[in-house]
C-alpha positions in Angstrom: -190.6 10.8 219.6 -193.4 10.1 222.3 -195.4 8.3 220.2 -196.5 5.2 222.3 -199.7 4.6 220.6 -200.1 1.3 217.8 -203.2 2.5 216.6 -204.2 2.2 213.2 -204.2 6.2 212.5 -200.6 6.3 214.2 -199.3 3.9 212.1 -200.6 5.2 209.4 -199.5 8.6 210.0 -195.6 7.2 210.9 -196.4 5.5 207.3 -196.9 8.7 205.5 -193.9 10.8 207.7 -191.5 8.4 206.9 -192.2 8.1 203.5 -191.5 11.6 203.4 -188.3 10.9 204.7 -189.0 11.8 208.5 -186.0 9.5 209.8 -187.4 9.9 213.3 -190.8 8.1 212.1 -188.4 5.5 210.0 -186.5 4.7 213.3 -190.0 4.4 215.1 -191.2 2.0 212.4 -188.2 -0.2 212.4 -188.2 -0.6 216.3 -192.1 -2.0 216.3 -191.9 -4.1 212.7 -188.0 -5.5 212.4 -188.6 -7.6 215.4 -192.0 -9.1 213.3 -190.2 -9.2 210.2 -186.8 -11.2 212.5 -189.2 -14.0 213.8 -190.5 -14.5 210.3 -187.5 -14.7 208.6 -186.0 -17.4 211.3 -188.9 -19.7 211.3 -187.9 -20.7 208.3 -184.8 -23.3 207.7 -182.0 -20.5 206.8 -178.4 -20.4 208.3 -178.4 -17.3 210.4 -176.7 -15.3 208.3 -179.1 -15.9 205.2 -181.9 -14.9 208.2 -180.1 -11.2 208.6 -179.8 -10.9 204.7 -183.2 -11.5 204.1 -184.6 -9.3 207.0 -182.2 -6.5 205.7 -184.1 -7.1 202.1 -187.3 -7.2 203.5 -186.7 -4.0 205.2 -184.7 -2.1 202.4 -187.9 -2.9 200.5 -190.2 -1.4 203.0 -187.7 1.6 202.5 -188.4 1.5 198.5 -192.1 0.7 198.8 -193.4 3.1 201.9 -195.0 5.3 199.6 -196.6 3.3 197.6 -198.7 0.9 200.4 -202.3 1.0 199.8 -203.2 0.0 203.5 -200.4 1.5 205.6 -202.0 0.6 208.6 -201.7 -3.2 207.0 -197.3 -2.7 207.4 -197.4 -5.7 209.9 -199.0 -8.1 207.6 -197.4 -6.5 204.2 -193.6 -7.2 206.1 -194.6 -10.4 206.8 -196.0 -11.8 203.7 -192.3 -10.0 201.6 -190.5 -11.7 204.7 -192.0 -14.8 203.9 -191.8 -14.9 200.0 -188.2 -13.7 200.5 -187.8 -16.6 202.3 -189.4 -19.1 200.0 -187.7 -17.3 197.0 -184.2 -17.6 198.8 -184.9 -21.5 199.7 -186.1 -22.1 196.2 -182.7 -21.0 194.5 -180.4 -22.3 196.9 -181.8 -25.6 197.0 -180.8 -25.3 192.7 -177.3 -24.8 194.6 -175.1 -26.1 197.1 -171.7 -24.7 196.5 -169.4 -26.7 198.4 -166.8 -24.9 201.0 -163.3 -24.4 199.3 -161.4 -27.1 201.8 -164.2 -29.7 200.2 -162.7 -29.4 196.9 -159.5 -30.9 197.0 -160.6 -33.6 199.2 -160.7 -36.9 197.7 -165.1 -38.4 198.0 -164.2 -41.8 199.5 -168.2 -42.4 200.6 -170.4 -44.5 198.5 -173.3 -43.0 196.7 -175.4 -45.6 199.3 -174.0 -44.1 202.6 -174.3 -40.0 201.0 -178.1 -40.7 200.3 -178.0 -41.8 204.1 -176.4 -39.0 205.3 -178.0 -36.5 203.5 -181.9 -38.5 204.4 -180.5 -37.8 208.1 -179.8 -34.4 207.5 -183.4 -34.1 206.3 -185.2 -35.7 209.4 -183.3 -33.2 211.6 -183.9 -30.4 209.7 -187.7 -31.2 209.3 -187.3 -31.8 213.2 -186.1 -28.2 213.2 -188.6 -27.0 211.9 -191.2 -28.4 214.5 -189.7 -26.7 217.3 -191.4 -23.9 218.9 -189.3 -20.3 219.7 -186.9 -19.6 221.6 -185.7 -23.6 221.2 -185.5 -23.4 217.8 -183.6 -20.1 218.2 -181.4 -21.4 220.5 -180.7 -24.9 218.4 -179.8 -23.0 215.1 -177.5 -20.7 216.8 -175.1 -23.9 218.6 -175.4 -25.8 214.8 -174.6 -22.3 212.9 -172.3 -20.7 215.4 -171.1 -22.7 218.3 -168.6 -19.8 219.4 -171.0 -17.5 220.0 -170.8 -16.9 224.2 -174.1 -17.6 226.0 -175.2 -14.1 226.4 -174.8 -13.8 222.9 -177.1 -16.3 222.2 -179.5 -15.4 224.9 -179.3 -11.5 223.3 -180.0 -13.3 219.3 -182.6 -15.9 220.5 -184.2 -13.3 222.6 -184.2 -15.4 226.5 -182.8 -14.4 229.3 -179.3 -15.9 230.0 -180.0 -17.7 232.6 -182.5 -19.7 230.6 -180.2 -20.5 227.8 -179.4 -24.0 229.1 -182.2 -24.9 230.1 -184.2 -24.0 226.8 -181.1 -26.1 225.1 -181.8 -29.2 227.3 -185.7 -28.9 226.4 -185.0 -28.4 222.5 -182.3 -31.9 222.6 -185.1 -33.7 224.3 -187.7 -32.7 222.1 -185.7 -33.3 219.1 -184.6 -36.4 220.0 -188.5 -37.7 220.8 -189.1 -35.9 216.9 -186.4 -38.3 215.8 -187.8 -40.9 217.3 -191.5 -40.7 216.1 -190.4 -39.9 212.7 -188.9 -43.2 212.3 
């Protein structure tokens, strides 16, 4: 497809061609909105792979609903606004539940209920730290908490940076956390 236009006709057009099942208007569609519907999803405090659930159900709805969107040139606010209640939604029930990893359960709980409240009032600061960072740091910070295997080029590819600048954004987000800390004291 040569389409190369965003305008609101085009989009609206793509709108109607792939709710008729036009797969090549789908495709275009996903390539200019999944990457909207990505940075909405991961500005919100969700381990990565909750992030790729929820985009896949934002978009699987987009799928479902195509045909019925009253302003189809309105798709980049309507796929934010379903990213963002998804989001909500999926923090409100798992926030009801924690379930606790399967090597946790036969472990005897020597702490006192004292030093858990501690622990889990630190885990709170540095999540609500988290959430103050701007992209790609915050990218870059969830991706070494949630998976510190992942190679540097990964990283670079899922926080979207160049890999050369994946330490250095790294170094800026530990600073900048660490002065959040700090204030928030």
């Amino acid at each position: 497809m040569s389409d190369q236009t965003h305008g609101p006709a085009c989009v609206k057009e793509l709108v109607r061609r792939a709710a008729e099942g036009d797969e090549e208007a789908w495709d275009v569609l996903l390539d200019r909105y999944a990457g909207r519907v990505w940075g909405v999803v991961r500005s919100h405090p969700l381990s990565f792979h909750d992030a790729q659930d929820i985009t896949q159900t934002v978009l699987c709805n987009l799928a479902e609903n195509l045909h019925r969107l009253r302003d189809p040139e309105r798709i980049g606010a309507w796929l934010a606004t379903v990213a963002r209640n998804e989001c909500r939604r999926h923090l409100r029930a798992s926030g009801r539940t924690r379930p606790l990893p399967p090597g946790d359960l036969d472990r005897p709980d020597d702490r006192t209920p004292e030093s858990a409240y501690l622990v889990a009032e630190q885990t709170d600061r540095v999540r609500t730290a988290l959430t103050r960072l701007d992209r790609p740091q915050s990218e870059v910070v969830r991706l070494a908490l949630e998976h510190p295997e992942l190679s540097r080029a990964e990283v670079a590819r899922l926080a979207g940076v160049a890999e050369s600048d994946v330490s250095r954004v790294r170094r800026r987000a530990r600073r900048r956390l660490a002065l959040l800390l700090r204030e928030d004291r």
